[in-house]
mmCIF file of the protein (N, C-alpha, C, O) and its ligand, coordinates in Angstrom:
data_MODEL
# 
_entry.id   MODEL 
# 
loop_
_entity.id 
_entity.type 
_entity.pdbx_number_of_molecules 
1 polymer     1 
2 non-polymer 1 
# 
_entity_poly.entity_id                      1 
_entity_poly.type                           'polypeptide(L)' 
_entity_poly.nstd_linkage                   no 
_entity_poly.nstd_monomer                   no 
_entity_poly.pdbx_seq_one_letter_code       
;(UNK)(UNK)(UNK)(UNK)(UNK)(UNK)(UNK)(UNK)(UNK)(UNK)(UNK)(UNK)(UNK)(UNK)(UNK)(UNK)
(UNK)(UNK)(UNK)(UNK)(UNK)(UNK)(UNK)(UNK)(UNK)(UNK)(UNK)(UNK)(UNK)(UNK)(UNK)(UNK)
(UNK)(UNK)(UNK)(UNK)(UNK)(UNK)(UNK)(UNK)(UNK)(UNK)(UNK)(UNK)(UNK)(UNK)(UNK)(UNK)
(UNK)(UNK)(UNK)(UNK)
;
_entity_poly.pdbx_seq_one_letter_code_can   XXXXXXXXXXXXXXXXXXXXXXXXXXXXXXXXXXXXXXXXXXXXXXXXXXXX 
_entity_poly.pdbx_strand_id                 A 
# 
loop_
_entity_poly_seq.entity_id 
_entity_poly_seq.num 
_entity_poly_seq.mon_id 
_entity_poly_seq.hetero 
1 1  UNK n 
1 2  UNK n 
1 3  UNK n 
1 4  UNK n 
1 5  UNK n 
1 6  UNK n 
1 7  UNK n 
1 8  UNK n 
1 9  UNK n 
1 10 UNK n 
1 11 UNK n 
1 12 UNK n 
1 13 UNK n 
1 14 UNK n 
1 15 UNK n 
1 16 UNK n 
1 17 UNK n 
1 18 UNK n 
1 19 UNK n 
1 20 UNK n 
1 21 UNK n 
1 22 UNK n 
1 23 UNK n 
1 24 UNK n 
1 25 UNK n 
1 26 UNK n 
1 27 UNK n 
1 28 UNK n 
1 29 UNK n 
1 30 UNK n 
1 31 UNK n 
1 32 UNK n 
1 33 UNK n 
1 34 UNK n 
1 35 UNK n 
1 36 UNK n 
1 37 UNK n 
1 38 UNK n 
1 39 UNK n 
1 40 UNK n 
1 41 UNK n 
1 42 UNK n 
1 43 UNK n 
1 44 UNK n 
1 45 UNK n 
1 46 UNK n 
1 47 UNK n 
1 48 UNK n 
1 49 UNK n 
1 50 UNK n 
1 51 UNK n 
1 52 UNK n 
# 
loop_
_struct_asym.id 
_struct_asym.entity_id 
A 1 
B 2 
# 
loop_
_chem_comp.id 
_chem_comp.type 
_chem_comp.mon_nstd_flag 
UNK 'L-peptide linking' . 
ZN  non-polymer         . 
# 
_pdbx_entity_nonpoly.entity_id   2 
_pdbx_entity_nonpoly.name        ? 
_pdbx_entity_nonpoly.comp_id     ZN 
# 
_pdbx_nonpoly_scheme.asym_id         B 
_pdbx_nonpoly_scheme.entity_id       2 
_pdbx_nonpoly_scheme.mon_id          ZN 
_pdbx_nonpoly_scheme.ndb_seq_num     1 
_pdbx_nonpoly_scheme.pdb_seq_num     101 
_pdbx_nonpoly_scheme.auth_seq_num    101 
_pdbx_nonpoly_scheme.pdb_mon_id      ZN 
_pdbx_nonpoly_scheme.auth_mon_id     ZN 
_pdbx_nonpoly_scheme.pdb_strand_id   A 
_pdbx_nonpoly_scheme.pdb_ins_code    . 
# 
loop_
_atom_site.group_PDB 
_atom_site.id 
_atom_site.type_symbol 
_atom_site.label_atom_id 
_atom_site.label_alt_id 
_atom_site.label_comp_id 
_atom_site.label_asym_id 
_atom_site.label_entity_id 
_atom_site.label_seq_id 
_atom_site.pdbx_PDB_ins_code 
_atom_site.Cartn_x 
_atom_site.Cartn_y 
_atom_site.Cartn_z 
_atom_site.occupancy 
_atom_site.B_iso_or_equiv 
_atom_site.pdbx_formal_charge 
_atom_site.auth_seq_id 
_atom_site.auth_comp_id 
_atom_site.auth_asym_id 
_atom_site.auth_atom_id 
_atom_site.pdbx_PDB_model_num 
ATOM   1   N  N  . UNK A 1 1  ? 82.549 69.424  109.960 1.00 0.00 ? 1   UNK A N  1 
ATOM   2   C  CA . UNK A 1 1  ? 83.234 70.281  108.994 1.00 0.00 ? 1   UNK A CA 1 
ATOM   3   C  C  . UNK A 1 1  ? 82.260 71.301  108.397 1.00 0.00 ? 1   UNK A C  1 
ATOM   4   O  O  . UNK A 1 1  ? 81.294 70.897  107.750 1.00 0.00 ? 1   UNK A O  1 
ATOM   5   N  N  . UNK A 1 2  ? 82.428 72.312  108.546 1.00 0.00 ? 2   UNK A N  1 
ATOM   6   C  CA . UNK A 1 2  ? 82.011 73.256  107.678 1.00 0.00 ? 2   UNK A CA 1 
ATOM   7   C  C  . UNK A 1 2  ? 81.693 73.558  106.120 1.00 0.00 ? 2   UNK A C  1 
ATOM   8   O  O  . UNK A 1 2  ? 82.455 73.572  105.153 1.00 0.00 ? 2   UNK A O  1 
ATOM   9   N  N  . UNK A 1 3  ? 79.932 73.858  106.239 1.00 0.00 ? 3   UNK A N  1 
ATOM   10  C  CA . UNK A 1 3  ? 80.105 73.592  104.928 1.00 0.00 ? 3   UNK A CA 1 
ATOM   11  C  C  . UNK A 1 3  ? 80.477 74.451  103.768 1.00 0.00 ? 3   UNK A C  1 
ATOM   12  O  O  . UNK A 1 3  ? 80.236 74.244  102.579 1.00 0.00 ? 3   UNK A O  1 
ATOM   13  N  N  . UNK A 1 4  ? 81.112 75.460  104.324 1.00 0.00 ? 4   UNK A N  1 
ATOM   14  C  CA . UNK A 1 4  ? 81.714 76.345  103.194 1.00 0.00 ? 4   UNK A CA 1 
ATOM   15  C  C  . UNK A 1 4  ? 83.307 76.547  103.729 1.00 0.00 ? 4   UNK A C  1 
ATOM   16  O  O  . UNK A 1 4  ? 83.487 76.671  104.940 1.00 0.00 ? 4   UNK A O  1 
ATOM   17  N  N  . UNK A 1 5  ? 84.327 76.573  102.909 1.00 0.00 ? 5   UNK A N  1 
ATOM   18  C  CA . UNK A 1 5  ? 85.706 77.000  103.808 1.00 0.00 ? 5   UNK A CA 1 
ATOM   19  C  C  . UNK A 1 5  ? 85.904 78.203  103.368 1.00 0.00 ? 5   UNK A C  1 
ATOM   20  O  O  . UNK A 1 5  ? 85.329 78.521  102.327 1.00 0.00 ? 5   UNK A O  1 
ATOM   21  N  N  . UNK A 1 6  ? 86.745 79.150  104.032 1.00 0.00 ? 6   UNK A N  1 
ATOM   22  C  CA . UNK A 1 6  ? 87.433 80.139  103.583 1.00 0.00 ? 6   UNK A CA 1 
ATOM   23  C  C  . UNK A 1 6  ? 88.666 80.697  103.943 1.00 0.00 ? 6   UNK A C  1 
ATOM   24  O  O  . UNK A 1 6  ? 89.150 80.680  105.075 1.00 0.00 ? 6   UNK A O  1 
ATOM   25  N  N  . UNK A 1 7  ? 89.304 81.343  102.626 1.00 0.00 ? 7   UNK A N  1 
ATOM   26  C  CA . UNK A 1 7  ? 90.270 81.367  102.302 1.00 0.00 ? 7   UNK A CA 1 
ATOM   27  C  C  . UNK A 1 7  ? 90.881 82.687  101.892 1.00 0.00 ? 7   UNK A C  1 
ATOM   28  O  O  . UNK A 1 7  ? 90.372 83.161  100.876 1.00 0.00 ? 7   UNK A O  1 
ATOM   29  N  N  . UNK A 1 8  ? 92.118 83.585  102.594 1.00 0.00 ? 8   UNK A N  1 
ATOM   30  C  CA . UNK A 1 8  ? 92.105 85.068  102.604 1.00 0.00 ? 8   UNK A CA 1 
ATOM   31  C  C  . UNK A 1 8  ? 92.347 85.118  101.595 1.00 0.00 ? 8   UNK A C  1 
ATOM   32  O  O  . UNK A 1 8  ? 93.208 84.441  101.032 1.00 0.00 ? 8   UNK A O  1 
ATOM   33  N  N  . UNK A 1 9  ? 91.375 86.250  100.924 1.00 0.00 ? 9   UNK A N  1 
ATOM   34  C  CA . UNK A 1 9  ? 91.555 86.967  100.092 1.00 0.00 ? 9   UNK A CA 1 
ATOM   35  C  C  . UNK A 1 9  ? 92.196 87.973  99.322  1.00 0.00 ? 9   UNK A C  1 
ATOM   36  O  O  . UNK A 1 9  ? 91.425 88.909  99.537  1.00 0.00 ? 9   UNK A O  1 
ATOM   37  N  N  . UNK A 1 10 ? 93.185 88.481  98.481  1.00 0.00 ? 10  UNK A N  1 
ATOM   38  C  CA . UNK A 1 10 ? 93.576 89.681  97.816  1.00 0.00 ? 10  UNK A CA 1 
ATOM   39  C  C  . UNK A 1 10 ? 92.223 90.426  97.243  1.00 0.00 ? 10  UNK A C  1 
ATOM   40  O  O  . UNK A 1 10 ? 91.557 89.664  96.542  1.00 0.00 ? 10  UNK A O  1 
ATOM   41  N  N  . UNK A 1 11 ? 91.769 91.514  97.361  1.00 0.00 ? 11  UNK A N  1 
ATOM   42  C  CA . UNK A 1 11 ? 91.422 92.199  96.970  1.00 0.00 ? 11  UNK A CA 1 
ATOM   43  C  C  . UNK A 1 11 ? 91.467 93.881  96.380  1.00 0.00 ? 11  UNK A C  1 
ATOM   44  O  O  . UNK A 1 11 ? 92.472 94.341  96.923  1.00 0.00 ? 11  UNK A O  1 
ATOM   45  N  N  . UNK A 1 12 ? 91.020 94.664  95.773  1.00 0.00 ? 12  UNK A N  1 
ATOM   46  C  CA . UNK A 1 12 ? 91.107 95.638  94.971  1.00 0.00 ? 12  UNK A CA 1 
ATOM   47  C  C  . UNK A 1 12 ? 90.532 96.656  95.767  1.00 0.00 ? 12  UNK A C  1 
ATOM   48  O  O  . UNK A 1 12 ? 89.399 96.302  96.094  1.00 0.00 ? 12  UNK A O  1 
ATOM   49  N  N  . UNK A 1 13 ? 90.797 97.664  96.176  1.00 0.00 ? 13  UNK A N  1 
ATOM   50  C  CA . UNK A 1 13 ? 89.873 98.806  96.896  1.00 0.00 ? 13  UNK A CA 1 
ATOM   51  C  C  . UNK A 1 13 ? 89.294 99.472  95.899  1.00 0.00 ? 13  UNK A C  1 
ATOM   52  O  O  . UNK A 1 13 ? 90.060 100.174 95.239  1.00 0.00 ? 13  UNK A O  1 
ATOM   53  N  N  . UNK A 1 14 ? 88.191 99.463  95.597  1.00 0.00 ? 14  UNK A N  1 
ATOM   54  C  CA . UNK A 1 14 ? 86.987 100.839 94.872  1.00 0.00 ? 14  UNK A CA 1 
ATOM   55  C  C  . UNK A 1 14 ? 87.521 102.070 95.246  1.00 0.00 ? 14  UNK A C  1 
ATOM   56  O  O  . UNK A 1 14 ? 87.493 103.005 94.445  1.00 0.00 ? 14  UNK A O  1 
ATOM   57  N  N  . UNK A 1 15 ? 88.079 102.216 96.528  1.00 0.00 ? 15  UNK A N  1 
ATOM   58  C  CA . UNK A 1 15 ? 88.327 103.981 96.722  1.00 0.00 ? 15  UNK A CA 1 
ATOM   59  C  C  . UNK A 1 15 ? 89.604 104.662 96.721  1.00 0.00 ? 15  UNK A C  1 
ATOM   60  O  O  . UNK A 1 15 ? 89.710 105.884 96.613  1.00 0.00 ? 15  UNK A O  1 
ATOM   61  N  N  . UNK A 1 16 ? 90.585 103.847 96.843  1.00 0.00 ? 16  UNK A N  1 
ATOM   62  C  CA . UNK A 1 16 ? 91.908 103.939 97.272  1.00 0.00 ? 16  UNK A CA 1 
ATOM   63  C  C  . UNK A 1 16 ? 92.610 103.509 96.131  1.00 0.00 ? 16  UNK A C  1 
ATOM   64  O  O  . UNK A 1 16 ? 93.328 104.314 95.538  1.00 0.00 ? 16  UNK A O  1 
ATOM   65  N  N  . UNK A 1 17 ? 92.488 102.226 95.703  1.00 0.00 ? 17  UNK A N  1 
ATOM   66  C  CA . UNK A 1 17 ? 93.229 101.736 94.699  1.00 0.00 ? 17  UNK A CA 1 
ATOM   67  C  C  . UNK A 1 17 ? 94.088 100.506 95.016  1.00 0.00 ? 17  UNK A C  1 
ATOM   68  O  O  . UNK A 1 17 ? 94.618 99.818  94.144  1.00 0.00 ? 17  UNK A O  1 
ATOM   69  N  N  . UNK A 1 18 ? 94.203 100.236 96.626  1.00 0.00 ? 18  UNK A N  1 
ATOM   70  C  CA . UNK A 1 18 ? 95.328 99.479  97.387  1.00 0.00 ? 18  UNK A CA 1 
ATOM   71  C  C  . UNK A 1 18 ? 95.157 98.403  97.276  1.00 0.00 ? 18  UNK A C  1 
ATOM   72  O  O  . UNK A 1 18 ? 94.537 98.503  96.217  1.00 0.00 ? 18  UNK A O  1 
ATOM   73  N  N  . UNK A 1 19 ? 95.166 97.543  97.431  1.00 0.00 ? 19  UNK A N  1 
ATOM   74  C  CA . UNK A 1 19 ? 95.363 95.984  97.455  1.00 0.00 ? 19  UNK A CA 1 
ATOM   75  C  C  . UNK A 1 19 ? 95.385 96.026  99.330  1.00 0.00 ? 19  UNK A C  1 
ATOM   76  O  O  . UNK A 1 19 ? 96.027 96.760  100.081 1.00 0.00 ? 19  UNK A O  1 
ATOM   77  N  N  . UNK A 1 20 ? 94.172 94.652  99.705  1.00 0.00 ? 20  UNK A N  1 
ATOM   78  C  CA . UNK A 1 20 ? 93.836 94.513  100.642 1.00 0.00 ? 20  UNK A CA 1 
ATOM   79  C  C  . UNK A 1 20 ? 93.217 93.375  101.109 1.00 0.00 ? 20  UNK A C  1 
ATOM   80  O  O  . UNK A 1 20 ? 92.095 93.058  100.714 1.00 0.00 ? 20  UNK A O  1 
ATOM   81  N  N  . UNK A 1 21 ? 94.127 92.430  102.285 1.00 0.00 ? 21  UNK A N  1 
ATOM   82  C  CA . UNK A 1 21 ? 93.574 91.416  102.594 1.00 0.00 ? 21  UNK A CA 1 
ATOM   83  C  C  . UNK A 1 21 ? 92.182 90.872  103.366 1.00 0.00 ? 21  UNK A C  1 
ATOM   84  O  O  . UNK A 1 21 ? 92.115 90.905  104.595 1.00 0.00 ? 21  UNK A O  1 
ATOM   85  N  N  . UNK A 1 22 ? 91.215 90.431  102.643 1.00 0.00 ? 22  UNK A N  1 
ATOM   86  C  CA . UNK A 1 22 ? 89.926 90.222  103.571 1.00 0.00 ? 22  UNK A CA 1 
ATOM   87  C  C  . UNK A 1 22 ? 90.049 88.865  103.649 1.00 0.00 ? 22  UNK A C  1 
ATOM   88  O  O  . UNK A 1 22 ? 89.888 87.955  102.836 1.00 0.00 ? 22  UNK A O  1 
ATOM   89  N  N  . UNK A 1 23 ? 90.400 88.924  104.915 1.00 0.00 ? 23  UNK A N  1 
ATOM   90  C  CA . UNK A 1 23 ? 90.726 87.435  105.846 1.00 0.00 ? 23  UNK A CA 1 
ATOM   91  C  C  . UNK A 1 23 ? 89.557 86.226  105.817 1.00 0.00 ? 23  UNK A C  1 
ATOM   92  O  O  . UNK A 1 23 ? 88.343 86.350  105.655 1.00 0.00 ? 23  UNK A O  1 
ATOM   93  N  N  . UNK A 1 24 ? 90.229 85.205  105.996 1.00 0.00 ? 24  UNK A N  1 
ATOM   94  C  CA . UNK A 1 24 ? 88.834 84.736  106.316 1.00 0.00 ? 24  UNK A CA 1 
ATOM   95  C  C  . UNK A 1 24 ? 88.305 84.329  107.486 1.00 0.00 ? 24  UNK A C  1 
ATOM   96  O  O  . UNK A 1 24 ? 87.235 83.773  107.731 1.00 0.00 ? 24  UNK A O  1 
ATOM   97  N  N  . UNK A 1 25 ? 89.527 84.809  108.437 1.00 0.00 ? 25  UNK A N  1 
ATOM   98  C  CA . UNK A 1 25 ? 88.397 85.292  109.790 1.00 0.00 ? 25  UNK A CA 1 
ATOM   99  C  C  . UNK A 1 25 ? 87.057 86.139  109.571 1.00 0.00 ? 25  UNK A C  1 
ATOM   100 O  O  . UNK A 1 25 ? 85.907 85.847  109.903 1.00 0.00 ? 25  UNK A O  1 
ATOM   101 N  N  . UNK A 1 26 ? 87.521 87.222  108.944 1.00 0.00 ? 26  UNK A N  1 
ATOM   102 C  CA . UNK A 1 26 ? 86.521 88.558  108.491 1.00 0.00 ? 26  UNK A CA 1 
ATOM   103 C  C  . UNK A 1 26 ? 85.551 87.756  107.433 1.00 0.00 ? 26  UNK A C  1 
ATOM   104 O  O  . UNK A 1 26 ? 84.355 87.975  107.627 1.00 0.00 ? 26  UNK A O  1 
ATOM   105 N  N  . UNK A 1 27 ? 85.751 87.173  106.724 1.00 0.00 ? 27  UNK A N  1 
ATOM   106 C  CA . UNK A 1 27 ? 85.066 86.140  105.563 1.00 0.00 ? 27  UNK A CA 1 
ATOM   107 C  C  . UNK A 1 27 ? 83.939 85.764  106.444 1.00 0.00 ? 27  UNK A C  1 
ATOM   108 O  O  . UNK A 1 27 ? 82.859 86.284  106.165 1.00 0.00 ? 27  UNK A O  1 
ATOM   109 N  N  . UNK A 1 28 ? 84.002 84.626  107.876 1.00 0.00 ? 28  UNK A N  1 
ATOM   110 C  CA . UNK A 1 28 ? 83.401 83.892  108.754 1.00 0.00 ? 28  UNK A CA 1 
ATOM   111 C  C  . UNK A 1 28 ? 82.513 84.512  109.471 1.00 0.00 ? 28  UNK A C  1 
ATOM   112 O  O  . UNK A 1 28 ? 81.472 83.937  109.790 1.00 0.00 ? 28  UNK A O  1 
ATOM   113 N  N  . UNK A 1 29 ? 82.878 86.264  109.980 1.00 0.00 ? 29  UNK A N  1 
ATOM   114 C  CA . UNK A 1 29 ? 82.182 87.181  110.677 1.00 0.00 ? 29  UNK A CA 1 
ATOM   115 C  C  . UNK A 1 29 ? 81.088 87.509  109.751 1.00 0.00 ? 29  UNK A C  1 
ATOM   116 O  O  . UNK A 1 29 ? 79.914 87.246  110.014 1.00 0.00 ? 29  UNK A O  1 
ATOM   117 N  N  . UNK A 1 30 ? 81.560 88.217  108.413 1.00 0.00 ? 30  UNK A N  1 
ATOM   118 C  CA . UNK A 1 30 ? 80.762 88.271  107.533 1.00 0.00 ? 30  UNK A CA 1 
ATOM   119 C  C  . UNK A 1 30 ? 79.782 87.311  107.282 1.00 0.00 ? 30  UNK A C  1 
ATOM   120 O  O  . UNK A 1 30 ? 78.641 87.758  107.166 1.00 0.00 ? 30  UNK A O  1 
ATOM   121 N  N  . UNK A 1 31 ? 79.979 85.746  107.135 1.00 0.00 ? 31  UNK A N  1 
ATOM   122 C  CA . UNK A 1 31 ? 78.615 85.211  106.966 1.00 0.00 ? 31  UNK A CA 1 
ATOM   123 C  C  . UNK A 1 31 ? 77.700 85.141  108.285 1.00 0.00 ? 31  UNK A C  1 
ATOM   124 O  O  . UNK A 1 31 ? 76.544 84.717  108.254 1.00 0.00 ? 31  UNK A O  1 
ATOM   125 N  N  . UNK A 1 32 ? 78.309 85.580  109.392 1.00 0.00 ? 32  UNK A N  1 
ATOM   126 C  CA . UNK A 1 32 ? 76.987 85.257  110.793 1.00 0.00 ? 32  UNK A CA 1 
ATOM   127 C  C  . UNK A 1 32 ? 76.517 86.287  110.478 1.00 0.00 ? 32  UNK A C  1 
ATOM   128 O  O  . UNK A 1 32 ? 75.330 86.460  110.752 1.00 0.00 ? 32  UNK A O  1 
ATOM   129 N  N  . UNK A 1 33 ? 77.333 87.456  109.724 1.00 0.00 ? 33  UNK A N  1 
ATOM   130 C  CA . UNK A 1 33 ? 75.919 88.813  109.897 1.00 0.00 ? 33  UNK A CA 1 
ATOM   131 C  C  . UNK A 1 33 ? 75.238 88.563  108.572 1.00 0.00 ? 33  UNK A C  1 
ATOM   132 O  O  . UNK A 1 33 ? 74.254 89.299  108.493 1.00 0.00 ? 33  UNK A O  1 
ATOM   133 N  N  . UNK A 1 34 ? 75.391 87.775  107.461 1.00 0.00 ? 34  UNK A N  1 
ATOM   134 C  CA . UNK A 1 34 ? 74.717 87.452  106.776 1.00 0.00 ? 34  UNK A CA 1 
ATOM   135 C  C  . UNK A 1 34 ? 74.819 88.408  105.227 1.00 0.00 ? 34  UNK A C  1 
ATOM   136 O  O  . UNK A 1 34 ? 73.960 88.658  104.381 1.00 0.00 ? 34  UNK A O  1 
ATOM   137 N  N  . UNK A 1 35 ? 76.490 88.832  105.350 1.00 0.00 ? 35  UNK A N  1 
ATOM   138 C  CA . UNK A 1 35 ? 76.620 89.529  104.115 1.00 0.00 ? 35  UNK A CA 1 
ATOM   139 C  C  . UNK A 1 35 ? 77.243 88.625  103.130 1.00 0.00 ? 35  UNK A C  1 
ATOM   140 O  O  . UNK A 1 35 ? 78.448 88.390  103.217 1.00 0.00 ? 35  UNK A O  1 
ATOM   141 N  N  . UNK A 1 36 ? 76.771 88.281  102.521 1.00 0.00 ? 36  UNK A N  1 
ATOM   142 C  CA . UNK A 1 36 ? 77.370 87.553  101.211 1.00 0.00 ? 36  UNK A CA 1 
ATOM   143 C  C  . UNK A 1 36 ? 78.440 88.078  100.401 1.00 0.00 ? 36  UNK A C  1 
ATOM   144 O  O  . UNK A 1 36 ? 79.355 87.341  100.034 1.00 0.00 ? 36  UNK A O  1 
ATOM   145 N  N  . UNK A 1 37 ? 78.386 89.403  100.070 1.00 0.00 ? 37  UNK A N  1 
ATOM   146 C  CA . UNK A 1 37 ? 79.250 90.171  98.782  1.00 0.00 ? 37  UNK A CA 1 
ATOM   147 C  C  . UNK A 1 37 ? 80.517 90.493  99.566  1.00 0.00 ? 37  UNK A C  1 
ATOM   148 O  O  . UNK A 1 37 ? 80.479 90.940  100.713 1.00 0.00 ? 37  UNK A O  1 
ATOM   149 N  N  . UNK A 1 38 ? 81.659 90.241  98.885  1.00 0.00 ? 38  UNK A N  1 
ATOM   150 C  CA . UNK A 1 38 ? 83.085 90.478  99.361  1.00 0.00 ? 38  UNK A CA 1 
ATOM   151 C  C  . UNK A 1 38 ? 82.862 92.548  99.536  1.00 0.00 ? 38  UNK A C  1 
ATOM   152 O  O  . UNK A 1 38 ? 82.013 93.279  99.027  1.00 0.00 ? 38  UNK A O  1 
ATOM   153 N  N  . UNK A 1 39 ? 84.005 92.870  100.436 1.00 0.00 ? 39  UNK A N  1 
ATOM   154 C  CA . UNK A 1 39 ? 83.827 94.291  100.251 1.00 0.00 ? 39  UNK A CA 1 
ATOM   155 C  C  . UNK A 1 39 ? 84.546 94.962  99.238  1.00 0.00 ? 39  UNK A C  1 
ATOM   156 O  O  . UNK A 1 39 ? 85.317 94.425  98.443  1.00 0.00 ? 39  UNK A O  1 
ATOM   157 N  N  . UNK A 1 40 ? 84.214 96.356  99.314  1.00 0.00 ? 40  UNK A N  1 
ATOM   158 C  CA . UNK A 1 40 ? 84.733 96.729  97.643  1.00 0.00 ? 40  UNK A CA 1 
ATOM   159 C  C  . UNK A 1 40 ? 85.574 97.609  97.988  1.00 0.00 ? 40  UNK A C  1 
ATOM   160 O  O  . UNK A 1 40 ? 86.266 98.272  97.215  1.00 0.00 ? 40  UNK A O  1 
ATOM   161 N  N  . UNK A 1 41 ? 85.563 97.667  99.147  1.00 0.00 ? 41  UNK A N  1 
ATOM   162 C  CA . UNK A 1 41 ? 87.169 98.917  100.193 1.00 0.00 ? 41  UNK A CA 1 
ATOM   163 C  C  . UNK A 1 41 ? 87.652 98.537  100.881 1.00 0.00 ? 41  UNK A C  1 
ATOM   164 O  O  . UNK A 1 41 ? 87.175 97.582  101.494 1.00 0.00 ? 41  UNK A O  1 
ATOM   165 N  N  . UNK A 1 42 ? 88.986 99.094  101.223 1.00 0.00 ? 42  UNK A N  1 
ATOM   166 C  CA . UNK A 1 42 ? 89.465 98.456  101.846 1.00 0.00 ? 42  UNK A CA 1 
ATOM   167 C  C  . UNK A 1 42 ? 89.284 98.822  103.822 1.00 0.00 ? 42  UNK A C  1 
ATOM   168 O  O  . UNK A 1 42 ? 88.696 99.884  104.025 1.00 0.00 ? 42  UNK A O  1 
ATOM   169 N  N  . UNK A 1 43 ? 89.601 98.271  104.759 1.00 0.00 ? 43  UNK A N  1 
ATOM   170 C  CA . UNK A 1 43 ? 89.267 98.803  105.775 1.00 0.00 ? 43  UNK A CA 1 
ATOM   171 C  C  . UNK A 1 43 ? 89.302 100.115 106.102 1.00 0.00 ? 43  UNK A C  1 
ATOM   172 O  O  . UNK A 1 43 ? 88.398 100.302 106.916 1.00 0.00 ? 43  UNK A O  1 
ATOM   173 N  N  . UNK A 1 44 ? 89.938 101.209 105.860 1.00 0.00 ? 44  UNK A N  1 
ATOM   174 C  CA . UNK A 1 44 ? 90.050 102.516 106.094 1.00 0.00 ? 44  UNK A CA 1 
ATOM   175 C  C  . UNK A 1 44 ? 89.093 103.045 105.576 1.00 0.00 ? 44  UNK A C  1 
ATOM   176 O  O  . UNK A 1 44 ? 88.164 103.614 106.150 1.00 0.00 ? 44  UNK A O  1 
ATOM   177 N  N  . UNK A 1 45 ? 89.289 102.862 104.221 1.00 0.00 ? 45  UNK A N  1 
ATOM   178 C  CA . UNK A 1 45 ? 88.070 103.671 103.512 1.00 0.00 ? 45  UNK A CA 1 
ATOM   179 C  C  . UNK A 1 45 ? 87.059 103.232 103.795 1.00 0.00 ? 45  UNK A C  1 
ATOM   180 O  O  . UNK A 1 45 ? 86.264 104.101 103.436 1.00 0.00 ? 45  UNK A O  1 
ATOM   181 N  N  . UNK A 1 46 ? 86.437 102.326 104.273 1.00 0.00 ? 46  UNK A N  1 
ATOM   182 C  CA . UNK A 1 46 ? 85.205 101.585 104.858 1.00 0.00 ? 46  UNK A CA 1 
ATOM   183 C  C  . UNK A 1 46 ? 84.759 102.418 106.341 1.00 0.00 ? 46  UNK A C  1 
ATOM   184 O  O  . UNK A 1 46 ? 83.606 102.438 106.773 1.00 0.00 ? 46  UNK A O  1 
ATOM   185 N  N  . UNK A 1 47 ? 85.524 102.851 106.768 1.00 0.00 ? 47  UNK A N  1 
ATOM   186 C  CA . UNK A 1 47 ? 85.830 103.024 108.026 1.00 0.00 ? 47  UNK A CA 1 
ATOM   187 C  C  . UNK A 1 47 ? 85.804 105.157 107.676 1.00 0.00 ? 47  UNK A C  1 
ATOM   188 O  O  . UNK A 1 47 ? 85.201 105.932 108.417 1.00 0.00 ? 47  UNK A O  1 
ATOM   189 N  N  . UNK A 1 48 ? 86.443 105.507 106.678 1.00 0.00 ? 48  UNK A N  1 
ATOM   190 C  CA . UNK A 1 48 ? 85.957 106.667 105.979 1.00 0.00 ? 48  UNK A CA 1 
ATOM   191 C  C  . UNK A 1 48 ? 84.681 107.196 105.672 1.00 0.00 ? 48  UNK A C  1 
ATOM   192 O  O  . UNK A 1 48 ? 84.133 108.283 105.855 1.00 0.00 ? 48  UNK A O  1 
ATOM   193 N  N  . UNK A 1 49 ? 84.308 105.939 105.064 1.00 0.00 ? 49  UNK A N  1 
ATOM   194 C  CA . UNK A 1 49 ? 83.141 105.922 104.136 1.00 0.00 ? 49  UNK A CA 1 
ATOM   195 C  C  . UNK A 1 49 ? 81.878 105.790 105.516 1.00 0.00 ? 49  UNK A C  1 
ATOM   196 O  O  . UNK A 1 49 ? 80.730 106.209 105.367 1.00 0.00 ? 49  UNK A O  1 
ATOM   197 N  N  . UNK A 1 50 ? 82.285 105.253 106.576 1.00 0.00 ? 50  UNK A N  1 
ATOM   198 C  CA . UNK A 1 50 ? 81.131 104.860 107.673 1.00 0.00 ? 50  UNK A CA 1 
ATOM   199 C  C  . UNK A 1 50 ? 80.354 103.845 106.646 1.00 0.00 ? 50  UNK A C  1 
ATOM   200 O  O  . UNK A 1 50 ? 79.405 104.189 105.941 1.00 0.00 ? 50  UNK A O  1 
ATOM   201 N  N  . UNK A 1 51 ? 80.892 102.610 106.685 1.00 0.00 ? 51  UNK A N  1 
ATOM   202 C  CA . UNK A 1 51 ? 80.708 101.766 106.627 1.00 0.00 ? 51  UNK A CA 1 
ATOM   203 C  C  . UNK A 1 51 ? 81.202 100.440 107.540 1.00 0.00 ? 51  UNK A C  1 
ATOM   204 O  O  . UNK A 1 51 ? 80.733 99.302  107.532 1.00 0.00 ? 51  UNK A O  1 
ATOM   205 N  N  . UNK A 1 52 ? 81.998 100.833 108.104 1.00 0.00 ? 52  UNK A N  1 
ATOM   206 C  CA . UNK A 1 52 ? 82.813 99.869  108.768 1.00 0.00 ? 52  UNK A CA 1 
ATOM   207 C  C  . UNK A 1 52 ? 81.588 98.797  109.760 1.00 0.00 ? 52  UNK A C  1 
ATOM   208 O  O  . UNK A 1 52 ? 82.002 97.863  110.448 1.00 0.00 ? 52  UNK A O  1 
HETATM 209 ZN ZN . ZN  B 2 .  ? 90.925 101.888 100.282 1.00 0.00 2 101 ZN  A ZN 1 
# 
């Protein structure tokens, strides 16, 4: 068992304003690359922003 679970998220976009689900598939990807902090946009604007 895994020692952290996760669980999709509602979140707030910083750029947009939208409400946006960060999965926790995307949660799981996120910890192998080793980002800790939830994102603060939502995919588009991330993807705007060249951040994606
Ligand atoms: Zn957005």
């Amino acid at each position: 068992m895994p020692a952290t679970r996760h669980f999709d998220v509602e979140l707030n976009c910083n750029h947009c304003g939208e409400h946006f689900v960060y999965s926790a598939g995307e949660q799981e990807l996120q910890t192998i690359r080793g980002v800790a902090a939830e994102p603060r946009e939502c995919p588009p604007c991330r993807r705007l922003l060249g951040r994606a």
